[in-house]
C-alpha positions, -999 to 999 in steps of 0.1 A, spaced: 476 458 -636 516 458 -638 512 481 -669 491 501 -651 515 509 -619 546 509 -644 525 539 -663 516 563 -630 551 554 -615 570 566 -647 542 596 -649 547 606 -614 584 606 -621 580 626 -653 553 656 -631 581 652 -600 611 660 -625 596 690 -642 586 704 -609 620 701 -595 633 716 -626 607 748 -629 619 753 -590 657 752 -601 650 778 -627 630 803 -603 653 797 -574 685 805 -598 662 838 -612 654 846 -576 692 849 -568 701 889 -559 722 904 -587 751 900 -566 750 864 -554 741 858 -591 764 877 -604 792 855 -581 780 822 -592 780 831 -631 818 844 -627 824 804 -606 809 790 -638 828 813 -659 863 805 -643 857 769 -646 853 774 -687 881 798 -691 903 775 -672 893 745 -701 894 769 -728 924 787 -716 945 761 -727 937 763 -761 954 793 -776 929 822 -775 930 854 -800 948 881 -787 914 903 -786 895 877 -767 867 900 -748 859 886 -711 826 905 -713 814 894 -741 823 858 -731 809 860 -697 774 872 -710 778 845 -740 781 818 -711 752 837 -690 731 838 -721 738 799 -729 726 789 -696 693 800 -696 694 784 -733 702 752 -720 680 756 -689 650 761 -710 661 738 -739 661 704 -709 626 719 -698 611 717 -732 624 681 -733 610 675 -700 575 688 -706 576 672 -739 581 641 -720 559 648 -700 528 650 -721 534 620 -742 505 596 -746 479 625 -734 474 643 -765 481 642 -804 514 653 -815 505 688 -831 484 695 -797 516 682 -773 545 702 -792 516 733 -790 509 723 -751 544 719 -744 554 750 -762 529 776 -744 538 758 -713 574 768 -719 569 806 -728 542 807 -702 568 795 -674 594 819 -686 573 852 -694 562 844 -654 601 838 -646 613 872 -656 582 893 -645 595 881 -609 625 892 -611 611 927 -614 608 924 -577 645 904 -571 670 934 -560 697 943 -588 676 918 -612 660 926 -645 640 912 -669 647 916 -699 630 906 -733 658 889 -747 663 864 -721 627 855 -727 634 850 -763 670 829 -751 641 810 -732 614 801 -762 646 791 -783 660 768 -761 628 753 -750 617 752 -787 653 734 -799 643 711 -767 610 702 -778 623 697 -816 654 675 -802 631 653 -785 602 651 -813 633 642 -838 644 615 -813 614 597 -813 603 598 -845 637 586 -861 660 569 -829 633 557 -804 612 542 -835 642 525 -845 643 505 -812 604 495 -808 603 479 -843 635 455 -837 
């Protein structure tokens, strides 16, 4: 009966967590271009700041770096939900059938993520950020499978 509580608890946790994430990811998307815009160039500052310190080339581009860092963040935002939805799934299906579940999941949630910002003001979507998306949620998923197969197995047989 413990078992049992231990096992919703942890899968209510898991359902509550991927929510909360989905809605950080479509209230950051939902941002107008400018107030977007603003918070990307805080982020940004708060890198250049740590990397400024290291001696940087003489042609270091701005641009290019501040889209880099805007491009990694919906990398990273999408590679934690893969993990999460991977998580998430565990113990209800086969493995093939949980990476495939988890995976159309993923692409579903972020083809639906950039079609809305067709009607956020200044915002659009574009096919490579969906692409940026379906990486990171794919190097998510295949972080997580490698961590349990190899790292997590190591623990349950000692």
């Amino acid at each position: 009966m413990k078992r049992k509580k231990v096992k919703k608890t942890r899968n209510t946790a898991l359902w509550t967590t991927v929510i909360l994430w989905m809605m950080l990811i479509y209230f950051l998307s939902s941002q107008v271009a400018l107030d977007s815009y603003e918070l990307s160039n805080r982020i940004n500052n708060i890198i250049f700041r740590l990397i400024e310190k290291i001696a940087l080339p003489s042609d270091f581009d701005i641009i290019y770096f501040s889209n880099f860092i805007r491009k990694t963040g919906h990398f990273l935002m999408y590679f934690i939900l893969g993990i999460l939805v991977l998580s998430l799934l565990r113990g209800k299906l086969s493995r093939s059938k949980r990476l495939g579940a988890a995976m159309l999941i993923c692409i579903i949630f972020a083809l639906t993520d950039e079609f809305h910002q067709m009607f956020v003001p200044g915002r659009t979507p574009l096919v490579s950020d969906i692409l940026i998306d379906i990486l990171g949620s794919f190097f998510g998923i295949l972080v997580k499978l490698v961590l349990e197969t190899s790292v997590f197995k190591k623990f349950n047989d000692n």
